[in-house]
Structure formats: structure tokens, C-alpha cells
N, C-alpha and C positions, 0 to 999 in steps of 0.2 A: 528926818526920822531920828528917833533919839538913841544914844548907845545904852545896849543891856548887857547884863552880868548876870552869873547866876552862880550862886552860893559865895560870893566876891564879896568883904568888908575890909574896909580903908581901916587901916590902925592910924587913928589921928597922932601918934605917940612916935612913930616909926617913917610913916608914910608906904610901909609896905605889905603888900594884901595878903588878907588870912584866910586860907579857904576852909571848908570844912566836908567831909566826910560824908557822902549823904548816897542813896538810891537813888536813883532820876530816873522816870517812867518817860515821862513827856514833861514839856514845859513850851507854856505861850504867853506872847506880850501883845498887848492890847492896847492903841491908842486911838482913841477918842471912837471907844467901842467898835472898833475894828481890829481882828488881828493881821497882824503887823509879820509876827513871829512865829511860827508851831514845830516845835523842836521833839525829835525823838530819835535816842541811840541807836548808831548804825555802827557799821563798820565796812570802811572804804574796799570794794572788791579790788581795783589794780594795786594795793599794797598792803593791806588789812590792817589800817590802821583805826584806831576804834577812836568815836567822836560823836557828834549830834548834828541830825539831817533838818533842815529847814525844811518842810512840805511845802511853808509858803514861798520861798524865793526859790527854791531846790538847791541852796548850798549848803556845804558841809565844813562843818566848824572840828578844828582841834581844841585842846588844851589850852588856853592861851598862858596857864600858869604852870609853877612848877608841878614834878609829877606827871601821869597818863592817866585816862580814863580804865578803869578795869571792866572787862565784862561779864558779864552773868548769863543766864542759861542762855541758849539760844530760842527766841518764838516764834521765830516767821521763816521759813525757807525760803521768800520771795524779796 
């Protein structure tokens, strides 16, 4: 399976990664028309730390760069 990133670009100049600022609703990776990946922001109930849930694997990913996730309104109670 191959490694993903999401909003992650390599500065060939530096070698260190530039993120950018964006909304994230969901995001999924697709390999060889299969998803692989189906991401959508959570926030971990035993320590509330906010991050994005795999539906496909059920794991939950942090940050892996500088900075934290911020979050936005709440939509689901469940």
C-alpha cells in the first residue's frame, strides 16, 4: 500500500514540507479503484484530541506536522 499525504508539498529547495491551510470535510485514496482510505475529522473521545478517522481501517490519524487540526462546528452527536 502506498504512503498518503494530504495538503503535504516537498519544497525541493529546503527539503521541508509546506502545508497549507485548507477545510477538510472528508478525503479518500483510491488504489487501483478501490478505496484504500476514507478519512473524515473526528475528535478522539478519551483525550479530545482532534484529527481524521479512517472508516476504512478505523484508525485515527493526528497531525503528523507542525501545528494542530482546528475544529469547526460540531455535526454529528454520534
Amino acid at each position: 500500500m502506498k504512503k498518503h499525504g494530504i495538503f503535504a508539498a516537498l519544497a525541493p529547495w529546503s527539503g521541508s514540507g509546506q502545508g497549507a491551510g485548507q477545510r477538510l470535510y472528508y478525503c479518500r485514496f483510491a488504489e487501483d479503484g478501490a478505496i484504500v482510505h476514507d478519512y473524515v475529522p473526528a475528535k478522539r473521545l478519551s483525550d479530545g484530541v482532534l484529527g481524521m478517522y479512517d472508516r476504512t481501517t478505523g484508525e485515527f490519524k493526528t497531525n503528523a506536522g507542525s501545528g494542530a487540526f482546528t475544529a469547526g462546528p460540531e455535526t454529528c452527536g454520534g
